[in-house]
C-alpha positions, 0 to 999 in steps of 0.5 A: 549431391544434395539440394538444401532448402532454407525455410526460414518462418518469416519468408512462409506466407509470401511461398504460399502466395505464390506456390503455383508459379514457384512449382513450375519455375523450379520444374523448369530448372530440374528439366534443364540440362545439367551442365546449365543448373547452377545455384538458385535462390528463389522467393521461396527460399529454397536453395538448390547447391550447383550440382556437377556436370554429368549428374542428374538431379533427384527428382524433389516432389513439392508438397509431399509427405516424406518419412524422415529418415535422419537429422544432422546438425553442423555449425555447433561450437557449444551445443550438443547435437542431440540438444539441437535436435530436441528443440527442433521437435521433430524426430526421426521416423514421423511424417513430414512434408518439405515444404511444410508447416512442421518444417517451418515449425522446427525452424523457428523453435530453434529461433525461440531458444534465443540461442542462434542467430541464423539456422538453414535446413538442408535436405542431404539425400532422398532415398525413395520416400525418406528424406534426410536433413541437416540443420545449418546453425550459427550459435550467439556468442555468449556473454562472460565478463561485463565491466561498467565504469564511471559510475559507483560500483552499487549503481552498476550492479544495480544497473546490470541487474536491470538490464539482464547483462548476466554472465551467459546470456546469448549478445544479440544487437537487441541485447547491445541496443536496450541495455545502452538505451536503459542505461542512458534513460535511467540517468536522464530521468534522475536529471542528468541530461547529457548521459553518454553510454557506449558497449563495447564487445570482445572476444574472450579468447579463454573460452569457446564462442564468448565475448566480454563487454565494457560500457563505459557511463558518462553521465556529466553533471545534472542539468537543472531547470532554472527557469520556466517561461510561458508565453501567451498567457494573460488570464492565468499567472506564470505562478499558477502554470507552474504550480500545476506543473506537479513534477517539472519545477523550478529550481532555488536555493532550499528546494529538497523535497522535489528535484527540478530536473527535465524528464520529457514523459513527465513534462508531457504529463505537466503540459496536460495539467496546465491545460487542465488548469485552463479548463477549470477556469472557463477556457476549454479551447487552451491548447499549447503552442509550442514547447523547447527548452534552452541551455544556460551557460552555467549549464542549466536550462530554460523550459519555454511553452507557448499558449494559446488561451482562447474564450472564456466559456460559462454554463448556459444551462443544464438539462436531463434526458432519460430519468426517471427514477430521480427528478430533475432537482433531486439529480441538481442536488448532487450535480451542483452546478448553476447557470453563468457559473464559470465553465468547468469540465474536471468539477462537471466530470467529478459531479457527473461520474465521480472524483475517485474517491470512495465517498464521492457525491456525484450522480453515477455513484447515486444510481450505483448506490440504489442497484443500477450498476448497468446505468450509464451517466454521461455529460455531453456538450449539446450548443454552444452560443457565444460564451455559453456551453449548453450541457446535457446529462444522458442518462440510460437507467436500465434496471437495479441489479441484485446480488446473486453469488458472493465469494471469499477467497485467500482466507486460509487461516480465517474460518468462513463464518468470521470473514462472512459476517463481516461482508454487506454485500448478502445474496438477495440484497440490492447492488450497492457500490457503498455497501462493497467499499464498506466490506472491503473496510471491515474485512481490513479492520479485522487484522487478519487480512492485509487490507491494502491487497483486498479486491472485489472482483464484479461479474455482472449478469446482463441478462438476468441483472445480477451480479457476483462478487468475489472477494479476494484477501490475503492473510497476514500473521493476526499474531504477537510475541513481546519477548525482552530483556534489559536492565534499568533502575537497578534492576534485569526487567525481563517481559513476555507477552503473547498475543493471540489475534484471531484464536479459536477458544472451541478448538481449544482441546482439539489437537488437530486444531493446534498449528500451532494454536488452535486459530480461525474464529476471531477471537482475542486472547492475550497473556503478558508476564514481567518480572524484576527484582522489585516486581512482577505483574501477570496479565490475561484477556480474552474477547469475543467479538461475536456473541453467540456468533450471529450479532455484533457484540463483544463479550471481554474478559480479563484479571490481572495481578501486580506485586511490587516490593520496596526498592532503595535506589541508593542501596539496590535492595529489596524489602519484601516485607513492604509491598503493594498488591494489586489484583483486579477483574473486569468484565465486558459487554459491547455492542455495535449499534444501528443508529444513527449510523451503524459505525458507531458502538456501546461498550459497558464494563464493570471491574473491580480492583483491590490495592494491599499495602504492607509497610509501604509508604505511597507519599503523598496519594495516601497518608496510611502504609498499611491497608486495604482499598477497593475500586468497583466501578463501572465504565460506559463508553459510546463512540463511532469509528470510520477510519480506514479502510487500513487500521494501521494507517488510516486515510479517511474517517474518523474515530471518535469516544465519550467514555464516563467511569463511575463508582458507588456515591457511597459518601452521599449515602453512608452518613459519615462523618469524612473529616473526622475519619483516616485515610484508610476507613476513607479510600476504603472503597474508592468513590469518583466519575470521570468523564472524557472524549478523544477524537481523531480525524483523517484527512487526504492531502496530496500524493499519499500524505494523509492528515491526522488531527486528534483532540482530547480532554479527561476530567477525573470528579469528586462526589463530596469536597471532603474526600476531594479527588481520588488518590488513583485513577489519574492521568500522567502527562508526558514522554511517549505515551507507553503504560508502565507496569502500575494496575493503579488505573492511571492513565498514561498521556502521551506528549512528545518532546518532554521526558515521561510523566514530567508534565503531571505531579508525582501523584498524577492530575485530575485534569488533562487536555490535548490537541495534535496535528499529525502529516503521514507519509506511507513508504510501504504498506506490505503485510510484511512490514507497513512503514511510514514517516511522521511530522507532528505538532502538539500541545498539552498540559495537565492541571491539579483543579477546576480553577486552574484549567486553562485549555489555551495554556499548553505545553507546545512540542513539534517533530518527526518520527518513523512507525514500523508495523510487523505483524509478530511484533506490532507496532515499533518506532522512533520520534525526535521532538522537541519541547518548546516550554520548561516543564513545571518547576525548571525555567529551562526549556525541555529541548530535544528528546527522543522517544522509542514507541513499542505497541503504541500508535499516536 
């Protein structure tokens, strides 16, 4: 005999309810003669098996504690029992109560194994105080084989890996029900709207309890909208509605870079915009009627929505309630607004609490911006007369906050002193929401942290009006390695260089500090080494950026050294007894400055160059091959730099520098004779000024397009007419922008579309100007890899004097192009552009050209 109780965990709260009377009915039926007992199934869900004539029944105590003396476990066809019996949790010898909550609780741990679909308790035989049970399961089948069909093979296994049909999970209805929904879903949203979707299962006879599954696609044709109608609406265009509706669109011929496909949640979204569009317009109370669409015979449809446009509403007049830190006109000067303009609400909400961007001039952002984090700004409708809205702006100020605590965290490679230095936001200062966007740019300008991963986390303290702040970053690699080989010009040109982005020179003889490098201070060092046949040139650099650790300014070092020997094309051989040599030093000092705003910076550098000829003919720059010429100059360069917050790919801001390179006037001052002396007593100290200014400016467009406009111009001067321009320190227009291996102090201009240098005289230009438009779109912004595509427009051109430099006559190209940024490697790319004009002397356009970008950004 044995009595079984099925204690399942969603029936437990209705047993509680009605626990008294459920006792007295089931004493009823145990004190009824045995013979008339049969099997009973109460609300309680405990189940009493028939029980034979002539056999009284156990007497079954509800509520009392028993000892659990065994469990056993039937119905397994995969699992083993004592697997059963561990996710049960209960165990053989502790106390339990029947019914009771460990009971239950067993029950449904076996529920969450996702493993059966129905499991009953059973009580086998109670033997004074110890009760025995048995656990009645019903395993799920598990799933073996899956086929989908009727699509590409990549798309279902893309689909099957989405919608967790692996081999051995356990097929329940839900199972069946949410992956054929997904399957369905996924193709609507891609257009295709008549998608049919069937899963079919069966047994897999070649193993215990499985089942294999066939789903089967059908996915038809994509429905495209050909027409969107709107009706009701006489004050705002059809042309318009459809422009606010940002992803339901029309579809024509040429249309690629938006699809006209129906998907309801976005449509939903666009109906949303086209109310918002009203709103902007004066129509408050516009609302949509109605909305359906129509099927075409060709199989396209028609999306049809009804309007209801209502008044056109204007600002009657604004009020303020509750400042006082701020009067009335000061508050007008950020709202903006004036009595009988037309009603907007998005422009009132933006002026009131902010357009989400972090230089938003609005009124919330003011009192954020002078310590009142707790302040509360809100625009309320108060009347409305007729056609006018009266608004009034409440405003609750409470009291300006203070930074209490401030933290940095993620910063595991970083030393604390060079990511705090870095931060305005100091313990003790007033609450500022500028001052945290502005650390959240400056920890990203560094280059040790991914910048798109920076989040502050505030913790305001209500009570005593402080707030704390926490920071968190993620490192990425600070460091580069340039190692290639290849063979061009005759020649193998092998390159290392190693660069060091966030070195510890301190460290430097610490071995515990090498892992690999001694790393964490901030510091730039970098080593460069390329070789070939004809020459080979070596360079190093270091920078602190801060000296002395306490202000921001930057002391940078660095000498290099290039010996190039005479190459004959024709016969690829090397004579080295004709050569140039070139070594030089430079030093400088740089400065961040406080006015007129603290983005801006003076840099100051003095250097020093000396070019050795033997037997080495330069053509036309200088008449003499064997001799000595110097270059000590001095550099001053004054600029401001916003951009950001990411440096690799900027979204706001700008970055602009007026820069002037000078030597000695030694002409002005020598008394000599410059018409009657050579070359080589000439240039033996070089003399000349040159003068530039290259800006650069961010702007939003829409989506994550970002706008980047730059222009640029470069003038390289003379101090006596005799002398004329320097024979070096000129610029090279053309190509993609990368420096070869000449130390001449040449500067190397990028122009895309025509093949490099091809736009300046073999011996280089004393003028050059430059103008671009630059649209950028970010695919992935991951410290690992940041990757975005580019489309440009530019112009420019390079002139051999004053008289002729004409900045409306320009070299035009135009193209698109791709930039990868990994950290081990900086910056990669590739750009197809093509050049709209001939280069100088060819009547023949330059046409397409492409351009490899390796650690150069445009």
């Amino acid at each position: 005999m044995r009595y079984k109780l099925s204690l399942l965990f969603f029936t437990f709260l209705f047993f509680t309810i009605n626990t008294i009377a459920q006792e007295q009915t089931l004493d009823s039926i145990i004190n009824q003669p045995s013979d008339s007992i049969k099997k009973i199934d109460l609300s309680t869900n405990i189940k009493i098996d028939s029980i034979p004539k002539q056999v009284s029944p156990i007497t079954f105590e509800r509520g009392k504690a028993y000892e659990l003396g065994g469990i056993t476990v039937t119905g397994l066809q995969k699992f083993s029992e004592q697997a059963v019996k561990v996710f049960s949790g209960l165990k053989v010898g502790q106390e339990i109560r029947l019914p009771g909550d460990k009971l239950t609780s067993a029950i449904k741990k076996l529920y969450e194994q996702k493993q059966f679909s129905n499991v009953d308790a059973y009580i086998t035989q109670i033997d004074g105080n110890v009760v025995y049970l048995e656990f009645d399961v019903t395993e799920l089948p598990q799933l073996n084989n899956i086929t989908i069909n009727g699509i590409k093979k990549n798309k279902a296994k893309e689909l099957q890996k989405d919608t967790e049909l692996k081999k051995g999970a356990m097929v329940t209805d839900n199972l069946l029900v949410t992956s054929e929904n997904y399957i369905r879903e996924n193709f609507q949203e891609k257009g295709f709207l008549n998608t049919k979707v069937t899963v079919d299962t069966k047994k897999d006879t070649t193993n215990v309890n499985t089942v294999d599954m066939l789903v089967h696609v059908d996915k038809g044709e994509k429905v495209k909208i050909k027409n969107i109608y709107f009706d009701g609406n006489k004050e705002v265009s059809d042309k318009k509605l459809r422009k606010a509706m940002k992803n339901t669109k029309e579809s024509f011929l040429g249309r690629f870079w938006k699809g006209s496909k129906y998907i309801e949640d976005d449509f939903k979204e666009d109906l949303q915009s086209v109310i918002d569009k009203y709103s902007e317009k004066g129509h408050r109370d516009a609302r949509i009627l109605s909305d359906s669409i129509s099927w075409n015979t060709d199989g396209s449809i028609n999306v049809h929505v009804g309007l209801e446009e209502g008044k056109k509403y204007y600002f009657g007049g604004i009020s303020y309630l509750g400042n006082k830190v701020y009067t009335d006109q000061q508050l007008d000067q950020y709202l903006r607004i004036d009595k009988g303009q037309v009603y907007n609400a998005k422009v009132l909400k933006e002026r009131v609490l902010g357009d989400g961007t972090p230089d938003s001039e609005d009124i919330s952002s003011l009192y954020q911006n002078s310590g009142y984090i707790f302040s509360q700004v809100n625009p309320v409708e108060t009347k409305v007369e007729n056609d006018s809205i009266f608004v009034e702006i409440r405003i609750a100020e409470d009291e300006p906050a203070t930074l209490r605590k401030v933290t940095i965290n993620g910063n595991d490679k970083t030393n604390d002193h060079v990511a705090y230095r870095q931060i305005r936001t100091r313990p003790g200062y007033l609450y500022r929401k500028d001052d945290i966007i502005r650390t959240i740019r400056e920890l990203g300008q560094l280059g040790f942290f991914d910048p798109e991963s920076i989040t502050p986390d505030l913790k305001p303290n209500y009570y005593d009006k402080t707030v704390d702040i926490d920071y968190s970053v993620t490192e990425k690699g600070a460091s580069q390695i340039e190692l290639q080989g290849g063979y061009g010009g005759g020649s193998f040109i092998g390159t290392l260089g190693l660069s060091f982005n966030n070195f510890s020179m301190r460290n430097i003889f610490n071995k515990k500090a090498y892992k690999p490098l001694p790393m964490g201070d901030g510091q730039s060092l970098a080593l460069r080494l390329q070789k070939s046949r004809f020459y080979t040139t070596s360079s190093f650099s270091f920078t602190e950026p801060w000296l002395g650790g306490k202000r921001p300014q930057s002391l940078s070092f660095s000498i290099y050294q290039s010996k190039q020997f005479r190459y004959d094309y024709t016969t690829r051989t090397v004579d080295k007894d004709q050569r140039l040599n070139i070594i030089g030093a430079s030093i400088g000092l740089g400065k961040r400055l406080k006015w007129p705003d603290d983005y801006f910076t003076l840099s100051q550098t003095v250097s020093l160059q000396r070019y050795d000829l033997k037997n080495y003919p330069l053509g036309n720059i200088l008449t003499f091959s064997t001799g000595v010429s110097n270059n000590l100059a001095y550099e001053i360069n004054f600029g401001r730099k916003s951009a950001g917050p990411n440096p690799i790919f900027p979204k706001t801001g700008s970055e602009f520098n007026v820069g002037v390179k000078a030597t000695f006037p030694y002409s002005l001052v020598n008394d000599k004779d410059y018409t009657s002396i050579s070359d080589q007593e000439k240039y033996k100290w070089l003399e000349y000024y040159k003068v530039s200014f290259k800006g650069k400016w961010y702007t939003p467009l829409f989506d994550k397009f970002v706008l980047m406009s730059n222009a640029e111009v470069g003038i390289l001067g003379y101090y006596n007419k005799d002398l004329g321009y320097s024979p070096f320190e000129r610029y090279f227009i053309g190509g993609d922008g990368l420096a070869t291996f000449q130390l001449d102090g040449r500067e190397t201009i990028g122009l895309r579309g025509y093949e490099n240098s091809t736009l300046s005289p073999t011996a280089g230009s004393p003028i050059y100007n430059k103008f671009q438009l630059e649209v950028r779109y970010p695919v992935t912004l991951k410290p690992s890899a940041s990757i975005y595509l580019l489309g440009f427009l530019e112009a420019g051109n390079s002139y051999d004097t004053y008289d002729k430099f004409n900045p409306f006559e320009l070299k035009r190209s135009a193209g698109l192009g791709v930039r990868i940024f990994m950290p081990a490697f900086g910056l990669l790319g590739i750009d197809f552009a093509h050049g709209f004009d001939p280069i100088p002397g060819q009547t023949i356009k330059s046409g397409w050209q492409t351009h490899f970008i390796i650690g150069q950004q445009f």
